[in-house]
DSSP file (Angstrom, degrees, kcal/mol; ACC not computed):
  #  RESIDUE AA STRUCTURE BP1 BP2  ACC     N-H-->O    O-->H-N    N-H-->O    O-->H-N    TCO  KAPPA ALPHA  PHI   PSI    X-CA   Y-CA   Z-CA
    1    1 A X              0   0    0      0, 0.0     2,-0.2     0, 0.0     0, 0.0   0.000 360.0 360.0 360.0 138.0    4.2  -23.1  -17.1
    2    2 A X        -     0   0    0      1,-0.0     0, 0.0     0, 0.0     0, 0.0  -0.545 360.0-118.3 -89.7 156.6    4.3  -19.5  -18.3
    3    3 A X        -     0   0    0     -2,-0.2     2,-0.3     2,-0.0    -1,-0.0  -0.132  29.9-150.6 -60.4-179.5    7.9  -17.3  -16.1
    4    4 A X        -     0   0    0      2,-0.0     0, 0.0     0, 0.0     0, 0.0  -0.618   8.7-145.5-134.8 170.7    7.2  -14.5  -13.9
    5    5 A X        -     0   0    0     -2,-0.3    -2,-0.0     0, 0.0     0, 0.0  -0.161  13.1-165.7-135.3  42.5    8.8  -11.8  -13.0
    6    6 A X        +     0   0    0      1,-0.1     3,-0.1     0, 0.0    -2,-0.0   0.210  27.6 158.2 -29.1 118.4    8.9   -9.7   -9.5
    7    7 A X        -     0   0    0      1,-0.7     2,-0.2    76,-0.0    -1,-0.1   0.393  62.0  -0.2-127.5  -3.0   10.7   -6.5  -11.0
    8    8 A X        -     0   0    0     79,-0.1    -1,-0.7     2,-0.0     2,-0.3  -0.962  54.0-148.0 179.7 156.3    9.2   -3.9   -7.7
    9    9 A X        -     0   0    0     73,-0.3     2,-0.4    -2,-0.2    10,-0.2  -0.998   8.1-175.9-155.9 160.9    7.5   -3.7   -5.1
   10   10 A X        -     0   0    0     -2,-0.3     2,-0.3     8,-0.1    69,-0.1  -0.988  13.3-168.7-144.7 136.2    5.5   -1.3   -3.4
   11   11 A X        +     0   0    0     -2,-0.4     7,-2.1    67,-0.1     2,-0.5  -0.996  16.9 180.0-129.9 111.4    3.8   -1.7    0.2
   12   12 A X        +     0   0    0     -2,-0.3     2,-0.2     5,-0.2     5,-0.2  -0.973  40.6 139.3-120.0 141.5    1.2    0.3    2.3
   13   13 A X    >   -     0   0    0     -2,-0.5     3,-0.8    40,-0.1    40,-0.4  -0.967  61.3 -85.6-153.4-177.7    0.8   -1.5    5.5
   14   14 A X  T 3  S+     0   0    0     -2,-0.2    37,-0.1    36,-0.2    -1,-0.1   0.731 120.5  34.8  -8.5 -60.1    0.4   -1.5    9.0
   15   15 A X  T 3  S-     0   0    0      1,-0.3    -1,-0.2    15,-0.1    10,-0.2   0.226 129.2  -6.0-107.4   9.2    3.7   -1.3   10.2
   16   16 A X    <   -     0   0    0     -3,-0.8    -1,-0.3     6,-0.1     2,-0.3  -0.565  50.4-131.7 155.6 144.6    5.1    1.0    7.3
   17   17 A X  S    S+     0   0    0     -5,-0.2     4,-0.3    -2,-0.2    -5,-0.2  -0.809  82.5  31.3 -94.0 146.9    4.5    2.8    3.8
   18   18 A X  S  > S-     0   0    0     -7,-2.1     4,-1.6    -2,-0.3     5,-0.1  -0.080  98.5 -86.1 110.4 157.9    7.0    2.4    1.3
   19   19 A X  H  > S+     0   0    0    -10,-0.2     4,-1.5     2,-0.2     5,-0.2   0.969 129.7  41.2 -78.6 -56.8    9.6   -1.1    0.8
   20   20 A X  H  > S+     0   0    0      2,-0.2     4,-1.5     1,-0.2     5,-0.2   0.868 113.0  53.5 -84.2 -20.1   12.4    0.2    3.5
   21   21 A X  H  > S+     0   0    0     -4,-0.3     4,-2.3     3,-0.2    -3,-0.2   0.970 121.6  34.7 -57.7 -65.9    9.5    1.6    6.2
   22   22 A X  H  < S+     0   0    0     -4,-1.6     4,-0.2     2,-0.2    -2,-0.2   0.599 117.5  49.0 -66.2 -12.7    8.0   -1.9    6.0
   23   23 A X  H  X S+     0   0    0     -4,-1.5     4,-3.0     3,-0.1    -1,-0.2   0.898 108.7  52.1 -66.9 -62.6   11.0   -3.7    5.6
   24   24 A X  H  X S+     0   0    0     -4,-1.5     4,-1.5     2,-0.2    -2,-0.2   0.736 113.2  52.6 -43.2 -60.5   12.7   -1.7    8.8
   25   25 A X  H  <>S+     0   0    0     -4,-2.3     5,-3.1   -10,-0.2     4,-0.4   0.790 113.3  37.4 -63.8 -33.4    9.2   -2.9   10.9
   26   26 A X  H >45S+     0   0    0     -4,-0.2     3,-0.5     2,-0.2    -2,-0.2   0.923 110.7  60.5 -93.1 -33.6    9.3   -6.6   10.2
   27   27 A X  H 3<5S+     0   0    0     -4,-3.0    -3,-0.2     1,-0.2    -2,-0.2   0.947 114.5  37.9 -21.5 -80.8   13.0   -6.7   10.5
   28   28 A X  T 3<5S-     0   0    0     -4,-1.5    -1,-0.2     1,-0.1    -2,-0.2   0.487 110.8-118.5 -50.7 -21.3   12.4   -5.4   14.2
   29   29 A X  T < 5 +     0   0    0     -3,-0.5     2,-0.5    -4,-0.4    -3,-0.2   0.840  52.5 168.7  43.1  62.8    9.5   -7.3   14.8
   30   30 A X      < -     0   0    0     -5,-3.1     2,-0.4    -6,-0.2    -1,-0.2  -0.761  28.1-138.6 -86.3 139.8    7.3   -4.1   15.3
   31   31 A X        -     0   0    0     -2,-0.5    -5,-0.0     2,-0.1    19,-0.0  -0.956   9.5-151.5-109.1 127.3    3.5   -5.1   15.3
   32   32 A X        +     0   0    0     -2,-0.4    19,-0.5    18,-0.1     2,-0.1   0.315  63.3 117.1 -69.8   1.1    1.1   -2.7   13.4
   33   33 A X        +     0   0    0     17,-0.2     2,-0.3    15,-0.1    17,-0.2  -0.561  38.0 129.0 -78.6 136.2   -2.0   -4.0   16.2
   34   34 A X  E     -A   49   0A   0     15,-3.0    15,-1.4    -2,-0.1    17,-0.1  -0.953  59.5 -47.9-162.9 170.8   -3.2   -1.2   18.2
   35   35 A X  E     -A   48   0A   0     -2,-0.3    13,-0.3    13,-0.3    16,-0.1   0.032  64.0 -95.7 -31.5 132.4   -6.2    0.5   19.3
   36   36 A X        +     0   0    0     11,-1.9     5,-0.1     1,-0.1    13,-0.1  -0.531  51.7 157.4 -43.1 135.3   -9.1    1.6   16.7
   37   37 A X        +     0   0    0      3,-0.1     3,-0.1    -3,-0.0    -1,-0.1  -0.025  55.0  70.8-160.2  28.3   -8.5    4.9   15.9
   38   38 A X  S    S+     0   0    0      1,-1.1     2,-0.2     0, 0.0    -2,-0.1   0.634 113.8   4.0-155.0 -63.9  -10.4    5.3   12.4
   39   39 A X  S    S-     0   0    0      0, 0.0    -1,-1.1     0, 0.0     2,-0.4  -0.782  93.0 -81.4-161.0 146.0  -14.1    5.1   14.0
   40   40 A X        +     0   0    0     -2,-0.2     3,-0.5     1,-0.1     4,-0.2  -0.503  44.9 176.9 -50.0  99.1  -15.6    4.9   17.5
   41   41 A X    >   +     0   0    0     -2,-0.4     3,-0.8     1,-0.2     5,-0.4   0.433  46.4 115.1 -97.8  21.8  -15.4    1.1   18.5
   42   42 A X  T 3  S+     0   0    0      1,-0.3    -1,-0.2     3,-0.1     5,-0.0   0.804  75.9  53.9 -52.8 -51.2  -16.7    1.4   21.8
   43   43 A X  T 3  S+     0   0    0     -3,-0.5     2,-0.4     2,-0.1    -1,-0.3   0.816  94.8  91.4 -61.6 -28.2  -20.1   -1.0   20.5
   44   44 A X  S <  S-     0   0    0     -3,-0.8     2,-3.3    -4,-0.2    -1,-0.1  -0.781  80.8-142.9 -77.3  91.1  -18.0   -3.3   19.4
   45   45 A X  S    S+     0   0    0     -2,-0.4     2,-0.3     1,-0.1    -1,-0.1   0.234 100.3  60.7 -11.9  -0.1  -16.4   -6.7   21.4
   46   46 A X        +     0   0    0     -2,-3.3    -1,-0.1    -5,-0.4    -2,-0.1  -0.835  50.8 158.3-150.4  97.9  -13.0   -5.6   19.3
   47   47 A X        +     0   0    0     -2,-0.3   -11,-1.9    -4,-0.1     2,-0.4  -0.049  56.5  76.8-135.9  36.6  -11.6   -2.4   19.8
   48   48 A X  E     +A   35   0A   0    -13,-0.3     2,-0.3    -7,-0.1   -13,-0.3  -0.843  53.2 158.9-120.6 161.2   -8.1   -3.2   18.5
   49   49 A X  E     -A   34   0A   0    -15,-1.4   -15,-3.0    -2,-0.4     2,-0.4  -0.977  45.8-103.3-166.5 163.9   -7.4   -3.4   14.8
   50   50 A X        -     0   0    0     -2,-0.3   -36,-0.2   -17,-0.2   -17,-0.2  -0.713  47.2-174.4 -86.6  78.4   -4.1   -3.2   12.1
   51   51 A X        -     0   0    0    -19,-0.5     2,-0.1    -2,-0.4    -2,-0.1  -0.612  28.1-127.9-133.2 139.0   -4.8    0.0   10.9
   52   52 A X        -     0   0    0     -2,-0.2     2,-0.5   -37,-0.1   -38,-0.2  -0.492  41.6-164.0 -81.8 147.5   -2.4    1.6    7.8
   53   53 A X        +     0   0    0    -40,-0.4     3,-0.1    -2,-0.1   -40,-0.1  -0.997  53.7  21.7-149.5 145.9   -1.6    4.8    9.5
   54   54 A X  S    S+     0   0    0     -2,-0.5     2,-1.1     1,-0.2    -1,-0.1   0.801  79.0 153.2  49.7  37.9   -0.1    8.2    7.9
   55   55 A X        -     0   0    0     -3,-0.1     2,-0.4     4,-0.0    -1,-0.2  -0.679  24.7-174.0 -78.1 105.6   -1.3    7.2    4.6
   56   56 A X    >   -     0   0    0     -2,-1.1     3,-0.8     1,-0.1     4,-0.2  -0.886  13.5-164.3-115.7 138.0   -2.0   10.2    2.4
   57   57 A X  T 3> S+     0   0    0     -2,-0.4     4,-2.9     1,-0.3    -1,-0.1   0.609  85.2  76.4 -99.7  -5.0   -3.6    9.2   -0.8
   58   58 A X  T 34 S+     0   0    0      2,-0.2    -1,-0.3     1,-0.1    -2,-0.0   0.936  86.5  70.5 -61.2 -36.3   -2.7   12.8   -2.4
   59   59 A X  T <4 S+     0   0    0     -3,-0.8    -2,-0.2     1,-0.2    -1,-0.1   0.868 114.4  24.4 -43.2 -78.4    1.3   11.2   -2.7
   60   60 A X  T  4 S+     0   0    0     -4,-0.2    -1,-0.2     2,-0.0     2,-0.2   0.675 124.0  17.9-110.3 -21.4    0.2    9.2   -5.1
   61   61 A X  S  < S-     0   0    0     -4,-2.9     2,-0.0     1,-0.2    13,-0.0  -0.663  76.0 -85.4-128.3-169.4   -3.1   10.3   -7.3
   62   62 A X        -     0   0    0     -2,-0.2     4,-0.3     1,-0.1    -1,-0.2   0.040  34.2-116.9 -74.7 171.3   -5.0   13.2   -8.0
   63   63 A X  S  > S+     0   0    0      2,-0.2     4,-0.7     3,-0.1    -1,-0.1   0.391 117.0  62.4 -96.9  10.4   -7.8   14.5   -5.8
   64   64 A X  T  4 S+     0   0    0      2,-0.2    -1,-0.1     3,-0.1    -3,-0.0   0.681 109.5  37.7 -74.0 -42.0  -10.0   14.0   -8.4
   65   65 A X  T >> S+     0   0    0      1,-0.2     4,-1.1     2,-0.2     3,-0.6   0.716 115.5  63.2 -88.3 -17.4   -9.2   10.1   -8.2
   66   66 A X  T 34 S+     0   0    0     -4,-0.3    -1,-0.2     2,-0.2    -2,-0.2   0.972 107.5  36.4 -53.7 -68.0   -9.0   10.6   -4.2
   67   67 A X  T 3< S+     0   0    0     -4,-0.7    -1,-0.2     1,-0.3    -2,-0.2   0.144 112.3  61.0-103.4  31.1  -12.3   11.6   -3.6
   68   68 A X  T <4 S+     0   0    0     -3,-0.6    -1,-0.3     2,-0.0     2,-0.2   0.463 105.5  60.8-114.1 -44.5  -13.7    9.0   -6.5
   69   69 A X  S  < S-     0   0    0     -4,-1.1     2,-0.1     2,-0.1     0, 0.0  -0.656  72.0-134.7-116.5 160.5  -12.2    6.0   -4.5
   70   70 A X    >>  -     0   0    0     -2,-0.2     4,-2.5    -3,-0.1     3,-0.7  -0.516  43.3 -87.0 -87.1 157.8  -12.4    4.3   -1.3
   71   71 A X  H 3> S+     0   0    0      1,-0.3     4,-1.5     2,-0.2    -2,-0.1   0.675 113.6  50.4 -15.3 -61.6   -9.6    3.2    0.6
   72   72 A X  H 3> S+     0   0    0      1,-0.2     4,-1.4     2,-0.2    -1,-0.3   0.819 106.7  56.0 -76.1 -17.9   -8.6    0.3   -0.2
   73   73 A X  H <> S+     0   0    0     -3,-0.7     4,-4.5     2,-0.2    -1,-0.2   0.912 102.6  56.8 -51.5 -55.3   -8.5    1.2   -3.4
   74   74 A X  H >X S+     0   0    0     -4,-2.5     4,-1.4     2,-0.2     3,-0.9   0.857 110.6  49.0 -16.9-100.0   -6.1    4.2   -2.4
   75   75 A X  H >X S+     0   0    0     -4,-1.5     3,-1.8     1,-0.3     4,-1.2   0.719 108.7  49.6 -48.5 -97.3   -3.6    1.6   -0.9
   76   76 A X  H >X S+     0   0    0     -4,-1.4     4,-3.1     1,-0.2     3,-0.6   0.661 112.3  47.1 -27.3 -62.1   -3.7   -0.6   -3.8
   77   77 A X  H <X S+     0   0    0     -4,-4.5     4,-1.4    -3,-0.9    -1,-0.2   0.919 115.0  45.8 -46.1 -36.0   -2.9    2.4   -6.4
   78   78 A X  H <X S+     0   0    0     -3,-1.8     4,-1.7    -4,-1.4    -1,-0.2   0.764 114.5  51.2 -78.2 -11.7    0.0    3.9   -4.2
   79   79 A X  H <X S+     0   0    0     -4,-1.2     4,-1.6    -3,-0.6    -1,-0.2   0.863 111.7  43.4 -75.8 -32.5    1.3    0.3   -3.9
   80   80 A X  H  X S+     0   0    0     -4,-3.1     4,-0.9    -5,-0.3    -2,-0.2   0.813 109.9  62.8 -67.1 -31.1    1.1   -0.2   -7.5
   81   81 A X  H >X S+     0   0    0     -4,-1.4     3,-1.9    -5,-0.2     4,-0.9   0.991 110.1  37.4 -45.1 -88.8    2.7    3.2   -7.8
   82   82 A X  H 3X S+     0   0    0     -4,-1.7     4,-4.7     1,-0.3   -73,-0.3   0.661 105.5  61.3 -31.6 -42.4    5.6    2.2   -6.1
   83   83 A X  H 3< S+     0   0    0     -4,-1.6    -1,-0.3     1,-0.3    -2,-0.2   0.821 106.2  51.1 -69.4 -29.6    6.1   -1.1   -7.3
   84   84 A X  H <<>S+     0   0    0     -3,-1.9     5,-0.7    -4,-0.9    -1,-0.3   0.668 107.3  55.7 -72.0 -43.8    6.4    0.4  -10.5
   85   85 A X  H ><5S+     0   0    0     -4,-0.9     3,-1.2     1,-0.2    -2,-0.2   0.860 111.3  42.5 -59.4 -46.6    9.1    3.0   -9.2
   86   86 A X  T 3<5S+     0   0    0     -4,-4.7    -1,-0.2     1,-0.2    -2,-0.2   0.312 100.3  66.6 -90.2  14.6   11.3    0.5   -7.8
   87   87 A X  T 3 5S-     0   0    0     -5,-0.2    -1,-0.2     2,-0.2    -2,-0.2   0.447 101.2-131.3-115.3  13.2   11.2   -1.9  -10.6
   88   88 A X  T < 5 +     0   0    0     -3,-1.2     2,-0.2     1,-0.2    -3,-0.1   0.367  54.9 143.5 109.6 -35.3   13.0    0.9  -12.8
   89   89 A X      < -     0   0    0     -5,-0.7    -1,-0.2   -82,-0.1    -2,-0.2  -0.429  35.6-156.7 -99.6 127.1   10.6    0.7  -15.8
   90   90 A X    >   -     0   0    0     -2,-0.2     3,-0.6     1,-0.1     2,-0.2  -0.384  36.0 -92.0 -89.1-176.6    9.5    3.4  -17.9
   91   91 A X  T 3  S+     0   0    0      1,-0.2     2,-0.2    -2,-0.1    -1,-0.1  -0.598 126.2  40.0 -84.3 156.1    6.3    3.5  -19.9
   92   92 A X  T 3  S+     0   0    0     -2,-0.2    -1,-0.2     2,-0.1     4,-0.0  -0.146  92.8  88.9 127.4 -90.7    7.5    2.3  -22.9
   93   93 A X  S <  S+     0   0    0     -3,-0.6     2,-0.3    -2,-0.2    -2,-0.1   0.166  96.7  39.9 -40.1  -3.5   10.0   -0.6  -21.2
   94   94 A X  S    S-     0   0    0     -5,-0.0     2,-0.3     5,-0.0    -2,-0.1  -0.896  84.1-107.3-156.7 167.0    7.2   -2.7  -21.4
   95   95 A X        -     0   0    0     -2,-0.3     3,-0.1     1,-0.1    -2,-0.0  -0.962  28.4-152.2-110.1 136.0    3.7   -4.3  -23.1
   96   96 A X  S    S+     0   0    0     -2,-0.3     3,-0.4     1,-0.2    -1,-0.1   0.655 100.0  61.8 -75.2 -26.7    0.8   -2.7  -20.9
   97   97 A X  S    S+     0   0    0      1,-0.2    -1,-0.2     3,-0.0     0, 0.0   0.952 104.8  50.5 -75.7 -45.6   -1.1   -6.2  -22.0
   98   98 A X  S    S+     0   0    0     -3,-0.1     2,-0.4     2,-0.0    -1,-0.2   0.200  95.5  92.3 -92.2  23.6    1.9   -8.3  -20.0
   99   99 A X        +     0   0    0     -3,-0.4     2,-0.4    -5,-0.0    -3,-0.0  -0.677  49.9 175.0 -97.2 148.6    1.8   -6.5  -17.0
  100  100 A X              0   0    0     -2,-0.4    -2,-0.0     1,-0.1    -3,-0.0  -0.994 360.0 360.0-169.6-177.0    0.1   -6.9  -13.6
  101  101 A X              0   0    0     -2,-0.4    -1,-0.1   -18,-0.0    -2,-0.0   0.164 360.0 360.0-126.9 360.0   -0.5   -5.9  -10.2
């Protein structure tokens, strides 16, 4: 069995961006469910959702790379972003091959 190694971590969720925003929410036991607010769910039997809220994907990439990707994608780079911030590590610090998300 090969190690790992958790060295950062980086969060967009519901209930908070960033490791102490999301931290700070589950801690409290705040729930990110609320009303749809993204799109009209009126047709829809389901008009509640978890919905990531005050995300702006300019924090972490370009607009170039903004208006090239979809959401989730967004959320995954700025999480990776982060994770990367808090674990310390410079480019460099590391083999790019032993790395992962």
């Amino acid at each position: 069995m090969r190690r790992v190694v958790i060295t950062g971590l980086g969060v967009v969720s519901p209930v908070g961006i960033g490791k102490r925003a999301f931290w700070n929410a589950i801690s409290s036991g705040r729930s990110g469910v609320g009303r749809i607010t993204r799109f009209d769910s009126s047709p829809f039997p389901t008009r509640i959702a978890a919905e990531v809220k005050g995300f702006d994907p300019n924090n972490y990439m370009d607009q170039k790379t903004v208006e090239r990707t979809e959401l989730s994608t967004q959320f995954a780079i700025a999480a990776a972003k982060m994770a990367m911030q808090d674990s310390g590590l410079s480019e460099g610090d590391y083999d790019p091959k032993r790395i992962g998300v």
